[in-house]
PATIVO-868507 format. One record per atom (N, C-alpha, C): x, y, z. Coordinates in steps of 0.05 Angstrom, whole numbers, plus 5000, padded with zeros to 4 digits. Example, Ala and Ser with C-alpha at 12.3 -4.5 7.8 and 13.67 -1.06 7.14 Angstrom:
526448865156/524649105156/526449345156/525749555142/527349795143/525850015157/
This chain:
506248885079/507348825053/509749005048/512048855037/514049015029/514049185002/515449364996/516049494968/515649274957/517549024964/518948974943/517148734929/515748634951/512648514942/510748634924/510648954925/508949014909/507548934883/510048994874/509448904842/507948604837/508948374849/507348164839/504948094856/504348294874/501648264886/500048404861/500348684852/498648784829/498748664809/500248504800/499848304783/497148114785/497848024804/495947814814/493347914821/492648114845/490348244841/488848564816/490348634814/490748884803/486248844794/485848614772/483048634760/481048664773/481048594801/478848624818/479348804844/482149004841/481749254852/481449424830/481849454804/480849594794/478049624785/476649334784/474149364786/472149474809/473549424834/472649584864/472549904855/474849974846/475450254845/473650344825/472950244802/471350304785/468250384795/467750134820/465250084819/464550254844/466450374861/466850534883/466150394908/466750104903/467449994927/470149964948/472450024932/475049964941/475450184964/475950134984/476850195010/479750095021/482450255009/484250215022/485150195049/486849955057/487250005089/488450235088/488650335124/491150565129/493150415141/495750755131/497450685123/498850725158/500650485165/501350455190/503650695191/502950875217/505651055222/508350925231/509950985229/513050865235/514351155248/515951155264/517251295280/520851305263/521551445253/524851425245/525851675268/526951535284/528951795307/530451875282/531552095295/532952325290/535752345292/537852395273/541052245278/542152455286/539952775282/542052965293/544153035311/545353145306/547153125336/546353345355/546953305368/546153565400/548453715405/
């Protein structure tokens, strides 16, 4: 999912992750590592 998706996905679900979270069911996925090289110079 992008940033820029965010917002109208929590729109849309937001009531029944906050009900998970409430009820201490909600289990976030993990969060995928990404690699950004390095522009330093040598």
């Amino acid at each position: 999912m992008s940033v820029d998706a965010l917002p109208e996905h929590l729109k849309q679900h937001w009531p029944q992750i906050k009900a998970d979270i409430l009820a201490g069911r909600y289990r976030p996925q993990p969060v995928r590592r990404v690699e950004i090289p390095s522009q330093m110079a040598a």
